[in-house]
TORPA-4810 file (N, C-alpha, C, O; in nm, 3 decimals):
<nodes>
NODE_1_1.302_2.532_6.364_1.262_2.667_6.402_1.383_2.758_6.411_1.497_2.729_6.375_X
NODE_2_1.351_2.848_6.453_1.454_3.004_6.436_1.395_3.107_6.538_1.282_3.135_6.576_X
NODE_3_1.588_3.174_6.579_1.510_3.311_6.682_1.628_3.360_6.613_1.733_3.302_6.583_X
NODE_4_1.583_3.494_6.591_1.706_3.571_6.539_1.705_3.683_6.612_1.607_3.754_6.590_X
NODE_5_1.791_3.728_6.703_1.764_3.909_6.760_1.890_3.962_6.694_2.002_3.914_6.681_X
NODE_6_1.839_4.070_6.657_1.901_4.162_6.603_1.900_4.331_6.640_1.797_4.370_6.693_X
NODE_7_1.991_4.416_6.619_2.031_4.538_6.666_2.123_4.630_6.541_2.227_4.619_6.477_X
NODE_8_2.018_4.717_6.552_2.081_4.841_6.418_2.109_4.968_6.483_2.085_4.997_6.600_X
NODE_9_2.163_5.039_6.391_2.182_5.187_6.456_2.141_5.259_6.329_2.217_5.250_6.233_X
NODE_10_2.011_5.341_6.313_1.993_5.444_6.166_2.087_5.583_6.189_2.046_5.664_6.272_X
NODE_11_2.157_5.599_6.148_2.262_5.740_6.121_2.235_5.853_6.054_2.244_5.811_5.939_X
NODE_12_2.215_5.935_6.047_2.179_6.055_5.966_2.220_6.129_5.976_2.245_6.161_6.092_X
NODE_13_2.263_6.224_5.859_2.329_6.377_5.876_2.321_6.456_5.774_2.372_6.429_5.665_X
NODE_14_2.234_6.596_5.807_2.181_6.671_5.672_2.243_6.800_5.659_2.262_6.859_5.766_X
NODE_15_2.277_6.854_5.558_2.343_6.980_5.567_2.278_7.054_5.492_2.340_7.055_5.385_X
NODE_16_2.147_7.147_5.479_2.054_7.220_5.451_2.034_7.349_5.402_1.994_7.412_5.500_X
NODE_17_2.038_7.416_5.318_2.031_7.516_5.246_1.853_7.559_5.251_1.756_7.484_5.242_X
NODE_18_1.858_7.698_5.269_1.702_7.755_5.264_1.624_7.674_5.337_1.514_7.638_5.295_X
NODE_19_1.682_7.630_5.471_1.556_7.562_5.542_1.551_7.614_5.737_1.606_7.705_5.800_X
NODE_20_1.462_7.511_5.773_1.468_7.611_5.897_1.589_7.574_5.991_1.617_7.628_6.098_X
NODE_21_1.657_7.468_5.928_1.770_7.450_6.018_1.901_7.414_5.948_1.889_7.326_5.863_X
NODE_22_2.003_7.455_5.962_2.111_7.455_5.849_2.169_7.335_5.859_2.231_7.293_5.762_X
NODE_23_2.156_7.243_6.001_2.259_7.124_5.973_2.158_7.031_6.079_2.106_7.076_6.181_X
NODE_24_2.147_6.908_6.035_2.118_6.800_6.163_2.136_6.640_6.136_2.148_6.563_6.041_X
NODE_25_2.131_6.638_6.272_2.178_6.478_6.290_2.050_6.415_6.386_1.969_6.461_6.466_X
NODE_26_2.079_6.292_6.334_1.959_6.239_6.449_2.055_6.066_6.444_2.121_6.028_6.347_X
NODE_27_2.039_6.001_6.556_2.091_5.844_6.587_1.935_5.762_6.605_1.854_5.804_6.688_X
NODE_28_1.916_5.682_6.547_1.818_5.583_6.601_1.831_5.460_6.601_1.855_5.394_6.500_X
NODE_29_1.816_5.413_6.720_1.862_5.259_6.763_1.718_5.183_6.685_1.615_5.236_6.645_X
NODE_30_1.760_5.048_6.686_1.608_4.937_6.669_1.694_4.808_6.750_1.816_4.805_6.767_X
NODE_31_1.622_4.735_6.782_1.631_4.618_6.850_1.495_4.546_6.818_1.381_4.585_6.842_X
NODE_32_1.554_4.389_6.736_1.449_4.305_6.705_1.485_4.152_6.739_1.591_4.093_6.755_X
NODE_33_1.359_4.117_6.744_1.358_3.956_6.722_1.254_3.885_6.640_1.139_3.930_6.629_X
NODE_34_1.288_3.791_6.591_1.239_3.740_6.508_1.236_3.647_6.523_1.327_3.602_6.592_X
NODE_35_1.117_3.534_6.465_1.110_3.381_6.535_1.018_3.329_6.427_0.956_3.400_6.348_X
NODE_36_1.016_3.168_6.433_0.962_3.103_6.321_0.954_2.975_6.380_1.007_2.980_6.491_X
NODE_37_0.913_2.870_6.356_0.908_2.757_6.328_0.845_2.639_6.151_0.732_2.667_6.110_X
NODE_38_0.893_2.572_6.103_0.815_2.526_6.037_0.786_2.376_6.065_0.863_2.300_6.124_X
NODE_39_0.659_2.341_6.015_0.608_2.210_6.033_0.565_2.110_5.878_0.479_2.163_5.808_X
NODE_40_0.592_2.044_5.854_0.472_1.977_5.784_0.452_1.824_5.736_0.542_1.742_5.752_X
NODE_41_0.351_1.798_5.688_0.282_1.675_5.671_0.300_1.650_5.559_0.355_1.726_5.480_X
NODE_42_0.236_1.495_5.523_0.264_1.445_5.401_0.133_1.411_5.388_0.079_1.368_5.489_X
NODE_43_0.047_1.422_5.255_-0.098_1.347_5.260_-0.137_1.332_5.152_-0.059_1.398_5.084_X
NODE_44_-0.223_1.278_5.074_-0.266_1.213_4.943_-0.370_1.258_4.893_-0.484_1.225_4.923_X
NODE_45_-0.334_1.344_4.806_-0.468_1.434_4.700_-0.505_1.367_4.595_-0.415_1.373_4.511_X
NODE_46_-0.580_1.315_4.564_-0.662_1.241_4.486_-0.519_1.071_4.486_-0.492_0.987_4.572_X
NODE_47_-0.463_1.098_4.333_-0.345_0.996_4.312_-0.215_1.090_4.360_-0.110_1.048_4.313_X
NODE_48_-0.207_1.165_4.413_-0.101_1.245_4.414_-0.033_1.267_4.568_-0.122_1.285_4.651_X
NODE_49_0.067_1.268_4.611_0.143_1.254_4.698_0.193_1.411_4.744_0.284_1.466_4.683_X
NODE_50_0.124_1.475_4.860_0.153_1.630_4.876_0.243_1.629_4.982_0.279_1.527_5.041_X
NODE_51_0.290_1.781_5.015_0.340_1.806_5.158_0.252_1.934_5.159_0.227_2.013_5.069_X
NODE_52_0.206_1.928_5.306_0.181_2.062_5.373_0.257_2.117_5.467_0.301_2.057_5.565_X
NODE_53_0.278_2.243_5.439_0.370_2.311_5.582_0.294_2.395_5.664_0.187_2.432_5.615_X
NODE_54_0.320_2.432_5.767_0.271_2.530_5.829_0.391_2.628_5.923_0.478_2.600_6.005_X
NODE_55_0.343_2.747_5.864_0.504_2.828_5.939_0.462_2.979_6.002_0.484_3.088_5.949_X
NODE_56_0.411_2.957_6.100_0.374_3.047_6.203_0.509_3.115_6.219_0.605_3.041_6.199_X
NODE_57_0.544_3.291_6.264_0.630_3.329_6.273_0.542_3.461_6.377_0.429_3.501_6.405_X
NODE_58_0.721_3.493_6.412_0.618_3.646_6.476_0.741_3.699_6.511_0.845_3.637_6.534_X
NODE_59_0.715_3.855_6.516_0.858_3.928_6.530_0.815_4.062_6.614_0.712_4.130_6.613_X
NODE_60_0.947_4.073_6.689_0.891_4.180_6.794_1.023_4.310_6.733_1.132_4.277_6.687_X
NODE_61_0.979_4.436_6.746_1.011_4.555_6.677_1.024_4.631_6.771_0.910_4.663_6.805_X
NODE_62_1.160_4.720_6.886_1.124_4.862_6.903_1.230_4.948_6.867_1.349_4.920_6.855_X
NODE_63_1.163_5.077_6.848_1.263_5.180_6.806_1.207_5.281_6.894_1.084_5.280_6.905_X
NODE_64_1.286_5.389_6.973_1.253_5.479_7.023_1.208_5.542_6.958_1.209_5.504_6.841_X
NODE_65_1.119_5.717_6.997_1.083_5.811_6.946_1.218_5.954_6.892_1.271_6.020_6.982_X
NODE_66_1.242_5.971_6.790_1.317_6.120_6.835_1.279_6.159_6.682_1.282_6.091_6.579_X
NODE_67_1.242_6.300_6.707_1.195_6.406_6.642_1.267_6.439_6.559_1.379_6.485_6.576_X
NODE_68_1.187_6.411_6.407_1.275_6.444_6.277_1.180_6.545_6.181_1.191_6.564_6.060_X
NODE_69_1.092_6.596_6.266_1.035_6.728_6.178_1.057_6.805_6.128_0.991_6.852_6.035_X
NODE_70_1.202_6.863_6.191_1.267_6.933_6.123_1.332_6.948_5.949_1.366_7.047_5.885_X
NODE_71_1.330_6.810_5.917_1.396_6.692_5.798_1.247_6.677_5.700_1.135_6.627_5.706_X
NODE_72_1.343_6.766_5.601_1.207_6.746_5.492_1.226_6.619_5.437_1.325_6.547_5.453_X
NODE_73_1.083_6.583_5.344_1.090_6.451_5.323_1.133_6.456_5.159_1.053_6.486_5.071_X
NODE_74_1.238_6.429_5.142_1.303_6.392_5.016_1.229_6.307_4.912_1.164_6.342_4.813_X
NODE_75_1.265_6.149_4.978_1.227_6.042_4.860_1.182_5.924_4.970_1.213_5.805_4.966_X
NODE_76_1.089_6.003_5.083_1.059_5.869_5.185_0.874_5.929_5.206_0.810_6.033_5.219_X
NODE_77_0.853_5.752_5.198_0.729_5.737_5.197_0.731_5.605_5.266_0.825_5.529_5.290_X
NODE_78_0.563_5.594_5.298_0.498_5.482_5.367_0.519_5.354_5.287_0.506_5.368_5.165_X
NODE_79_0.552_5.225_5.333_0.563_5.100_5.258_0.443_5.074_5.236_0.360_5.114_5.319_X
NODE_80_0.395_4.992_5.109_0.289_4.888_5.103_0.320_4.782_5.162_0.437_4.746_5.159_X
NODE_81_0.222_4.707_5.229_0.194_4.648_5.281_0.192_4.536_5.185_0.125_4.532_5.082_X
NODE_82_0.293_4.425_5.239_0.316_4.244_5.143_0.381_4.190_5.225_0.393_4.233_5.340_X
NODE_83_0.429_4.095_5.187_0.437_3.949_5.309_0.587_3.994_5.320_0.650_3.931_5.405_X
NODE_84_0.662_4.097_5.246_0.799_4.120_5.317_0.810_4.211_5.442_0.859_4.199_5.555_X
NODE_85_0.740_4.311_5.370_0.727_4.509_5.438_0.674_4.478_5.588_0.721_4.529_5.689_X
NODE_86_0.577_4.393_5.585_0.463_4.391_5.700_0.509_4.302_5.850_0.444_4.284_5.953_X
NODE_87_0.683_4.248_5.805_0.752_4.201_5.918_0.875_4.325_5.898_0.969_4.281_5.965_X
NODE_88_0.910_4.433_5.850_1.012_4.514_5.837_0.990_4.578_6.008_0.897_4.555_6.086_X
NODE_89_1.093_4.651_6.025_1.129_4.684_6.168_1.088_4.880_6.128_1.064_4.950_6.227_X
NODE_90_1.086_4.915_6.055_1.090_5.082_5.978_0.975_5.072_5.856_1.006_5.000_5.760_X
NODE_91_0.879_5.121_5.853_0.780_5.075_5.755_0.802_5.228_5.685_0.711_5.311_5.682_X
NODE_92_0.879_5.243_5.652_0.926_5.395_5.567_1.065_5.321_5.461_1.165_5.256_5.490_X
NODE_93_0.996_5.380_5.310_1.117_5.330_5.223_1.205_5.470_5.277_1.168_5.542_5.370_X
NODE_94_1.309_5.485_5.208_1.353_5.639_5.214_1.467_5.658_5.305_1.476_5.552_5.367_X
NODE_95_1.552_5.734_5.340_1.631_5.734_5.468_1.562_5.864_5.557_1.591_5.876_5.676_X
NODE_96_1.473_5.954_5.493_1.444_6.085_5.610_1.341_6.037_5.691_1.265_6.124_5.734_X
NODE_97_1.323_5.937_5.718_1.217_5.889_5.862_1.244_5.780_5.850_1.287_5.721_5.751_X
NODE_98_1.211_5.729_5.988_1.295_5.646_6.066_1.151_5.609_6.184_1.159_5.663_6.295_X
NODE_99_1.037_5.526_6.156_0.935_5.558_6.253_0.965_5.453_6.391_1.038_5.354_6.379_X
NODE_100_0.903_5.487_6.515_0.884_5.453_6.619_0.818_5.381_6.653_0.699_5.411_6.644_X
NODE_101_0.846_5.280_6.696_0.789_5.102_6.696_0.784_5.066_6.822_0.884_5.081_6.891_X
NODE_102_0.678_5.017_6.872_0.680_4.937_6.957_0.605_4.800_6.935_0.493_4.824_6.981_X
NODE_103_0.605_4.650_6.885_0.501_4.634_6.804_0.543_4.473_6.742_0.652_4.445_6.694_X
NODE_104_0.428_4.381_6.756_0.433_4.272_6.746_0.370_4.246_6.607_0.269_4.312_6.583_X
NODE_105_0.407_4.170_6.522_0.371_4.087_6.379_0.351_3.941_6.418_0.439_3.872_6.468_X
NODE_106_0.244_3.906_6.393_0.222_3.779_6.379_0.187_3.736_6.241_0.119_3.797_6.159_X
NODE_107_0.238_3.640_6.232_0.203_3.562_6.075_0.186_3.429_6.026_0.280_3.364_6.071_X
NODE_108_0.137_3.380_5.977_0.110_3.244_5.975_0.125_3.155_5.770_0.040_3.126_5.686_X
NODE_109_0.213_3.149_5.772_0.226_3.028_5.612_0.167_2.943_5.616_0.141_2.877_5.717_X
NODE_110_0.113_2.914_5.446_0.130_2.745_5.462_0.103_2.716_5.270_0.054_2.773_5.172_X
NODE_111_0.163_2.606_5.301_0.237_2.564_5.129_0.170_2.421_5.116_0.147_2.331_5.198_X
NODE_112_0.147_2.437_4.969_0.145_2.248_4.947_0.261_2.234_4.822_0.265_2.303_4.720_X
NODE_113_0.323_2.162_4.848_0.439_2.103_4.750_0.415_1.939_4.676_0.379_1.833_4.727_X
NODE_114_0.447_1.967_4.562_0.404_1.805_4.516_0.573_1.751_4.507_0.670_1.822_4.533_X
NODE_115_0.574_1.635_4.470_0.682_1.554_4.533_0.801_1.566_4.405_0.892_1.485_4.388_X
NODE_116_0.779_1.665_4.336_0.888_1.710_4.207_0.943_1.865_4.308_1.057_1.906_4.282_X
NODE_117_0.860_1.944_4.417_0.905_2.023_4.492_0.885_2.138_4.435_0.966_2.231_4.442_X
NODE_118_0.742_2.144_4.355_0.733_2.223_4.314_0.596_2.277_4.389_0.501_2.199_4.400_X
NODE_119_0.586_2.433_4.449_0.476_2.488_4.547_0.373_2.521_4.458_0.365_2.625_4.393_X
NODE_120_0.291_2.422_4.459_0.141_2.444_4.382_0.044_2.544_4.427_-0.029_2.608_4.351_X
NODE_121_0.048_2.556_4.614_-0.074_2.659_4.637_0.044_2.727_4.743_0.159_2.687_4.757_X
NODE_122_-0.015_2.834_4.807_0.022_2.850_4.913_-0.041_3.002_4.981_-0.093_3.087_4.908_X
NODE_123_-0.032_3.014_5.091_-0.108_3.136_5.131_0.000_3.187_5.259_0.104_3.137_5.301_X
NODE_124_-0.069_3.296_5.293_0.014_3.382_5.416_-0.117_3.489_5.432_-0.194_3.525_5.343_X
NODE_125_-0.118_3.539_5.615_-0.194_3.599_5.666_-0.121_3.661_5.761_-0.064_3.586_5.840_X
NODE_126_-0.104_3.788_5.776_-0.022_3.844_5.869_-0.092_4.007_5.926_-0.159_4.091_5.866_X
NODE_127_-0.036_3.997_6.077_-0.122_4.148_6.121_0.048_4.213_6.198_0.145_4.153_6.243_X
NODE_128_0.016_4.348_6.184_0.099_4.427_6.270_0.034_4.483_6.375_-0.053_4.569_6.359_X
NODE_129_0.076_4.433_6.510_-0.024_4.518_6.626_0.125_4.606_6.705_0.244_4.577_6.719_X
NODE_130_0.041_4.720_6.742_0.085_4.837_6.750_0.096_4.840_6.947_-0.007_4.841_7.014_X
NODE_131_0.208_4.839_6.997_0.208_4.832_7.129_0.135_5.008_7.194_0.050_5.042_7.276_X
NODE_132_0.239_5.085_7.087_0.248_5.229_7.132_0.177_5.317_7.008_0.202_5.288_6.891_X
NODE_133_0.117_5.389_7.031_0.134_5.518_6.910_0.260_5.550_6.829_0.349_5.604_6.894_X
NODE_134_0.280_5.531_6.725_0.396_5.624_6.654_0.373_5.746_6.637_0.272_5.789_6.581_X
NODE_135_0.460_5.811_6.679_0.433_5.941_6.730_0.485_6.003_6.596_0.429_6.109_6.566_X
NODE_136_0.570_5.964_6.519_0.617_5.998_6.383_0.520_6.050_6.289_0.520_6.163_6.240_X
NODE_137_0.412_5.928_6.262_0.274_5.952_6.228_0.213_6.123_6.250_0.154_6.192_6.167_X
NODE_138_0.246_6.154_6.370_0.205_6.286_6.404_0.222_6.376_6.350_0.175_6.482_6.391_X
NODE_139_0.299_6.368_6.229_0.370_6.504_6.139_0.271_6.504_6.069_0.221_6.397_6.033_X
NODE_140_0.201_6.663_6.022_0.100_6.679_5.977_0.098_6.659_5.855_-0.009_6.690_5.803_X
NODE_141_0.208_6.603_5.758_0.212_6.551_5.621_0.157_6.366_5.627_0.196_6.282_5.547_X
NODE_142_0.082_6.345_5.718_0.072_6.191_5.737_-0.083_6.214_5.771_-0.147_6.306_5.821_X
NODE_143_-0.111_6.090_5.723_-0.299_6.075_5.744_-0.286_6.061_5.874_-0.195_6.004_5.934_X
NODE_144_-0.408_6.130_5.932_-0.424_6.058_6.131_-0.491_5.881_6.081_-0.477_5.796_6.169_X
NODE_145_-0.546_5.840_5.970_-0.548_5.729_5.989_-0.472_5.603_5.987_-0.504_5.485_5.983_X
NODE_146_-0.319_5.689_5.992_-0.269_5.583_6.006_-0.278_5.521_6.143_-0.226_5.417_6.184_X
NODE_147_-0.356_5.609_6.206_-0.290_5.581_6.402_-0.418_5.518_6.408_-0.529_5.565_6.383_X
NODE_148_-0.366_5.330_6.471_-0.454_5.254_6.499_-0.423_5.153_6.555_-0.309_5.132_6.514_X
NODE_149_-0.451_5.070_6.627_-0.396_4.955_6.702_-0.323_4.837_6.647_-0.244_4.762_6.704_X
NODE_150_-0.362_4.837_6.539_-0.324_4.764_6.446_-0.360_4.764_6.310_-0.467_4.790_6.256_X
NODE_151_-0.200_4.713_6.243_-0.227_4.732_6.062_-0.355_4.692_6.026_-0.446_4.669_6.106_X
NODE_152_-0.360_4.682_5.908_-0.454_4.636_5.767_-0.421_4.469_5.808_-0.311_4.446_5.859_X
NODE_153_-0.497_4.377_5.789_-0.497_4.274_5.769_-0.450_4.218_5.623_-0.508_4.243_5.518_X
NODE_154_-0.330_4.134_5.637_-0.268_4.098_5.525_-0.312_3.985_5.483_-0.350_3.915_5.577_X
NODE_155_-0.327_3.923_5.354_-0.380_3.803_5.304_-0.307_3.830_5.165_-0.293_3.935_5.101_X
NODE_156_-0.256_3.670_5.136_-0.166_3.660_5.022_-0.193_3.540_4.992_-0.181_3.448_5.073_X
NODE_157_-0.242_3.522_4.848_-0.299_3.380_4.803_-0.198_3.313_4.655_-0.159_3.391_4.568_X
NODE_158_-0.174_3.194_4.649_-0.115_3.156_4.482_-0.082_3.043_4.466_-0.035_2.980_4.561_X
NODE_159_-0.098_2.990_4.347_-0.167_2.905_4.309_-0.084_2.826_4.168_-0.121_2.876_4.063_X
NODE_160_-0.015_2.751_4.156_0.038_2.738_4.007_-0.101_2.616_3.996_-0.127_2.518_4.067_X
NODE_161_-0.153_2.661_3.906_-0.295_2.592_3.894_-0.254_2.466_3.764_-0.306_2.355_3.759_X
NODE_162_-0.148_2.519_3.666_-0.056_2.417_3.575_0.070_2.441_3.566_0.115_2.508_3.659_X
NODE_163_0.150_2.406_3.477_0.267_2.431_3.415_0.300_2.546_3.370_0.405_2.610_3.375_X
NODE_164_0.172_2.571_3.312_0.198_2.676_3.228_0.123_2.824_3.278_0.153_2.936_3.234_X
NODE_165_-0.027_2.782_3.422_-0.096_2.909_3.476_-0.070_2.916_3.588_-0.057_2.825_3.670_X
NODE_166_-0.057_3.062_3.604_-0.022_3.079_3.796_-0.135_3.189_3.791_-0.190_3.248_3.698_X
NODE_167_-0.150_3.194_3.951_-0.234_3.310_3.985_-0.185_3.374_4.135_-0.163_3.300_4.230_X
NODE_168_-0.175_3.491_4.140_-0.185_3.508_4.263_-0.270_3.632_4.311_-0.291_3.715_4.223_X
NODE_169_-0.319_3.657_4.428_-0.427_3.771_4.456_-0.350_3.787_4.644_-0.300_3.704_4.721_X
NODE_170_-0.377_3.943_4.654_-0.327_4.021_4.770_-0.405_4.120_4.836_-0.422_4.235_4.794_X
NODE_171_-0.456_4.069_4.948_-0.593_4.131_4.975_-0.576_4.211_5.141_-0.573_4.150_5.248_X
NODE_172_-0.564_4.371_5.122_-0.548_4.436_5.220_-0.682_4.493_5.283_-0.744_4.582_5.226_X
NODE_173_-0.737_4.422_5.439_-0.864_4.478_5.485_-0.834_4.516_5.558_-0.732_4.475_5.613_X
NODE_174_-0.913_4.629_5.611_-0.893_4.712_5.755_-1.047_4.652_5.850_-1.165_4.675_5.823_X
NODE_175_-1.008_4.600_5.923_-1.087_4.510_6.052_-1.179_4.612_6.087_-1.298_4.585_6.101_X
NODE_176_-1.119_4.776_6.109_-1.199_4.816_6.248_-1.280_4.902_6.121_-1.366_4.974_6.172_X
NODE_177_-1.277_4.911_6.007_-1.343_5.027_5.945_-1.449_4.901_5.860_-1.568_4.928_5.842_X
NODE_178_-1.395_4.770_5.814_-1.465_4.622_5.739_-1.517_4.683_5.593_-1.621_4.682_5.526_X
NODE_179_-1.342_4.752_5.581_-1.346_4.779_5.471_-1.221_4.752_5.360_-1.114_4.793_5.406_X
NODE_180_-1.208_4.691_5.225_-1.129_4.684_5.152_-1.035_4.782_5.092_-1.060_4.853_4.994_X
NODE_181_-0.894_4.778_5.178_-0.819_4.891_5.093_-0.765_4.882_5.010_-0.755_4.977_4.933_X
NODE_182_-0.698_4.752_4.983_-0.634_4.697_4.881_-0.624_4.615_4.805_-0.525_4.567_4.859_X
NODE_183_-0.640_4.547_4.718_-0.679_4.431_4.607_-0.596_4.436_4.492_-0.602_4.527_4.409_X
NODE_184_-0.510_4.331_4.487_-0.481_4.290_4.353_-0.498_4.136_4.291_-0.489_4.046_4.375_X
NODE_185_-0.517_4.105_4.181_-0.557_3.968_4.146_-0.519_3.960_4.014_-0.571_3.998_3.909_X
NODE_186_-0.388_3.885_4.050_-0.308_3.875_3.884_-0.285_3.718_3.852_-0.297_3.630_3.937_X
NODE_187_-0.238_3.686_3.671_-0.232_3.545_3.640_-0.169_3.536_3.523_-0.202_3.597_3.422_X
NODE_188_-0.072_3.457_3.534_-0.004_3.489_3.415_0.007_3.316_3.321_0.053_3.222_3.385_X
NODE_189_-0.027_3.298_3.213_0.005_3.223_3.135_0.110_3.198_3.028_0.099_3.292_2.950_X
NODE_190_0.187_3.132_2.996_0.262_3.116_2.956_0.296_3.018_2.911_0.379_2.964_2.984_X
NODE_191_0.261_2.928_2.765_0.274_2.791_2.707_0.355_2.729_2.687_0.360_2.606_2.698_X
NODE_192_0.478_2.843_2.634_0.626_2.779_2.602_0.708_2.919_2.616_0.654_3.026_2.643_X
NODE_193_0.830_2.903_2.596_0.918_3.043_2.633_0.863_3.149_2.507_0.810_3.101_2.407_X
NODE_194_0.881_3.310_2.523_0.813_3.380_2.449_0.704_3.398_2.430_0.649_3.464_2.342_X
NODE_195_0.665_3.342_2.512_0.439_3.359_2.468_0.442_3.376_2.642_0.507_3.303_2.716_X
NODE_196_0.368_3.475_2.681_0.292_3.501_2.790_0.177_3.578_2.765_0.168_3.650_2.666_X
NODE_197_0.089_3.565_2.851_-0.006_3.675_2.851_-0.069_3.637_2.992_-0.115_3.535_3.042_X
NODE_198_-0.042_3.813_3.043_-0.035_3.816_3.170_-0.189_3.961_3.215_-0.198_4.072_3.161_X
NODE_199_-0.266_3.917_3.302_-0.355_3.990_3.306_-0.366_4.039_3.483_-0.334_3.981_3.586_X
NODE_200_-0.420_4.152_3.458_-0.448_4.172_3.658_-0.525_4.265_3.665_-0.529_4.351_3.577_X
NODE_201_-0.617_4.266_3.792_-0.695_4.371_3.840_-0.642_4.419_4.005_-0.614_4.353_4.105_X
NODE_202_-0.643_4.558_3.978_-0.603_4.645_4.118_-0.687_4.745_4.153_-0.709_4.844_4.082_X
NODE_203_-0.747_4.719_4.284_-0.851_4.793_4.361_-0.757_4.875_4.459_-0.679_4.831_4.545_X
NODE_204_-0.789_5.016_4.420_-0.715_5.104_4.634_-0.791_5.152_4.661_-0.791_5.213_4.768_X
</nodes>
């Protein structure tokens, strides 16, 4: 297992032409931890000799509030939601926002490996629950739906089904609305080097 705490400082400093404020700075602290354990078993699929893991994790996130309305938004936007983004401490690509966290991720792995160590299936399920309001959210360029107790429900599925086919599918639901926001379901084949053919479907 693993605890990792960690401590950042976001820095900023804008010098502004034609706007409502000619110069600004803003400091924002984060303080995190992060934690994991992994487990797993050994067990016998048909003639075949597996491992299963199981790797529960969970990470705690806060960042104060301070007011960056002033700060137009350049090249920053909301992350999608995947098994990296959905443990990130700042769910904004971009450097002009910086959102306000208070807020627990739980997540749960689990893998089967055959005894060449190669991961045949594996899945991940992860939620972001929301201690506080992000008050960031509040800028009227942001949906009010983002403000909710907790994320989209994450689900991440895949599969090397042979040598040569994989699949994987990424399925974003929202609990309190029991509705599908996000869907993708891709598979790629590939017989020998130079030949692929790779297909996918994406629902938003």
């Amino acid at each position: 297992g693993y605890i990792i705490p960690k401590a950042t400082l976001n820095l900023s400093s804008y010098d502004l032409e034609n706007a409502n404020v000619s110069s600004k700075k803003f400091s924002i602290p984060t303080v995190s931890l992060d934690s994991g354990i992994y487990l797993d078993r050994e067990f016998q699929f048909l003639e075949n000799k597996m491992t299963q893991t199981l790797e529960p994790r969970i990470s705690y996130n806060y960042t104060p509030y301070r007011d960056q309305s002033m700060i137009p938004l350049f090249d920053t936007g909301l992350l999608d939601l995947n098994q990296y983004s959905i443990f990130s401490a700042n769910q904004f690509v971009g450097g002009d926002r910086v959102i306000d966290a208070n807020q627990l991720t739980i997540g749960l792995t689990t893998r089967y490996i055959d005894t060449k160590g190669t991961e045949r299936l594996s899945g991940t399920l992860a939620q972001i629950h929301y201690i506080n309001s992000r008050d960031v959210l509040k800028e009227s360029q942001f949906s009010s739906s983002y403000q909710s107790d907790s994320s989209d429900l994450y689900i991440n599925a895949y599969a090397k089904i042979t040598n040569s086919l994989t699949g994987n599918g990424e399925w974003q639901y929202n609990p309190d609305d029991s509705a599908t926001n996000r869907l993708t379901i891709s598979s790629k084949f590939s017989p020998q080097p130079g030949k692929l053919i790779d297909a996918g479907y994406r629902f938003i």
